[in-house]
C-alpha positions in Angstrom: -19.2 0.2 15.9 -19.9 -3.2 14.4 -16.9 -4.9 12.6 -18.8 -5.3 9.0 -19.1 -1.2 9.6 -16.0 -0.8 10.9 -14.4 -3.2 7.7 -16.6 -1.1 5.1 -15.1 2.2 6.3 -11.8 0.5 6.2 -12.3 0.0 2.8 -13.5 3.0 1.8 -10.0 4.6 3.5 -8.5 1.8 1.6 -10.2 3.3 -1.8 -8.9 6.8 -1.4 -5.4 5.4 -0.4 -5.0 3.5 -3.4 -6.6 5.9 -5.4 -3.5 8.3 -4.1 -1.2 5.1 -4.8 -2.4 4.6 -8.1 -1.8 7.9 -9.4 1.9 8.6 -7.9 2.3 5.1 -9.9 0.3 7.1 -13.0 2.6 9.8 -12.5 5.8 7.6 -12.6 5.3 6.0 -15.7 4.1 8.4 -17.3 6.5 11.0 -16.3 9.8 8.2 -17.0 8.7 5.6 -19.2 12.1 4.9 -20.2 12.2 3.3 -16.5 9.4 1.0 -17.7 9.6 -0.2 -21.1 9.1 -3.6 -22.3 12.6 -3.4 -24.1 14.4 -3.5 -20.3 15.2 -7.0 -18.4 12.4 -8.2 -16.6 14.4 -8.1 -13.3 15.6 -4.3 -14.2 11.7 -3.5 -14.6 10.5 -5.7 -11.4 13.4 -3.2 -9.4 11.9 -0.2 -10.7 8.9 -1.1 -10.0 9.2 -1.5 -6.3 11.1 1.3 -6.8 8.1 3.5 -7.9 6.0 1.7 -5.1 8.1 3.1 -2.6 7.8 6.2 -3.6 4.1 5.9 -4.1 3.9 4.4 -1.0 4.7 7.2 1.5 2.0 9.9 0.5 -0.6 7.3 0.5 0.4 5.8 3.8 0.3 9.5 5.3 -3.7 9.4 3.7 -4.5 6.5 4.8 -2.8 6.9 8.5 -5.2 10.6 8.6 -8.4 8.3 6.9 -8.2 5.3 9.5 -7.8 7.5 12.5 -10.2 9.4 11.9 -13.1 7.1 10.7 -11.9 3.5 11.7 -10.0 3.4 14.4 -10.5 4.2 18.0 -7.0 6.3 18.8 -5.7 6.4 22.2 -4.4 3.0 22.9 -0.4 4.9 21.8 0.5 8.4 21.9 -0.3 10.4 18.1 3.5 10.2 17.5 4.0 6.2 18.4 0.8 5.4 16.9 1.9 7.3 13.8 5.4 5.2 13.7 3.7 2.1 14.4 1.1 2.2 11.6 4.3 2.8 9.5 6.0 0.0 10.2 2.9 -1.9 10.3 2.5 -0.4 6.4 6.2 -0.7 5.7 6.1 -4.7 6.5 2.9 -5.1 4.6 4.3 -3.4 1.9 7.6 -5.5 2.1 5.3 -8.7 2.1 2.8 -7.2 -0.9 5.9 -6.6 -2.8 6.8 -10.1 -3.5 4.0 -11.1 -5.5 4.6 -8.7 -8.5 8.2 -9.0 -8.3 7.6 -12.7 -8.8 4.9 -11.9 -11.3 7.1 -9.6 -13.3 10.4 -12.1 -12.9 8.1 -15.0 -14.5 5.1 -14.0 -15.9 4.1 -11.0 -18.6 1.5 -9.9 -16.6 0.0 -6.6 -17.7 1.2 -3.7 -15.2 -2.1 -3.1 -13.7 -2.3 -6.9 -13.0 0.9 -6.0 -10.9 0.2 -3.5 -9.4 -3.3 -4.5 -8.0 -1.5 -8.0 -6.5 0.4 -5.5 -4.6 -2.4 -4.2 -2.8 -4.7 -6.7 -2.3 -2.0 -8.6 -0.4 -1.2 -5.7 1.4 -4.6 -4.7 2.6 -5.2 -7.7 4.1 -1.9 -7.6 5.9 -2.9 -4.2 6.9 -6.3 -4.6 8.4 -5.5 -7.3 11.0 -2.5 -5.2 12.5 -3.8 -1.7 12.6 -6.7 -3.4 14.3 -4.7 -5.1 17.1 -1.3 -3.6 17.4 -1.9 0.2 16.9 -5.7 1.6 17.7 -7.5 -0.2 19.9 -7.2 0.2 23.9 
């Protein structure tokens, strides 16, 4: 598979993962607000909001761990269960990384929370891409 097909399926996993990101986030401000009002401290809010990207983090990791095995990646090059841990920590790093951005955003900027949110995974896509490509799928 060529890499611009291999990079648009990618992104299409991408999609449906943030899709699944997005509305855990949905869910968790709409569900406690009081966790994200405009009345707390800016460093309160930029904690919850990692916070609530944590949590939103693990179902969509699980979707896009099933999505990129089974459209982008070739598997093979790790057993299911090591490849499964890698892509975690490969997802957890990214994450750590993509989280700076919108707790710096937050901390010094009034940014509008989608504004946030979105720096968050841009940063970590692109983290993403390059080391499920050459540390976890291929032989």
């Amino acid at each position: 598979m060529c890499i611009r097909d291999r990079f648009g399926k990618y992104g299409v996993c991408g999609v449906i993962s943030v899709v699944v990101l997005a509305l855990v986030i949905y869910l968790g401000e709409s569900l406690q607000p009081q966790f994200f009002s405009k009345n707390l401290p800016n460093q309160t809010l930029a904690w919850n909001t990692a916070i609530l990207h944590f949590i939103a983090f693990v179902p969509s990791n699980f979707v896009a761990y099933g999505l990129n095995r089974w459209l982008v990646f070739t598997p093979g090059r790790h057993p299911a269960k090591k490849e499964l841990v890698l892509f975690t920590i490969i997802s957890l790093l990214s994450f750590s990384l993509g989280e700076v951005l919108p707790f710096w955003f937050i901390n010094n900027f009034e940014f509008p929370r989608p504004v946030v949110h979105f720096s968050f995974i841009i940063s970590s896509a692109l983290v993403n891409f390059v080391c499920r490509k050459f540390l976890v799928f291929e032989k």
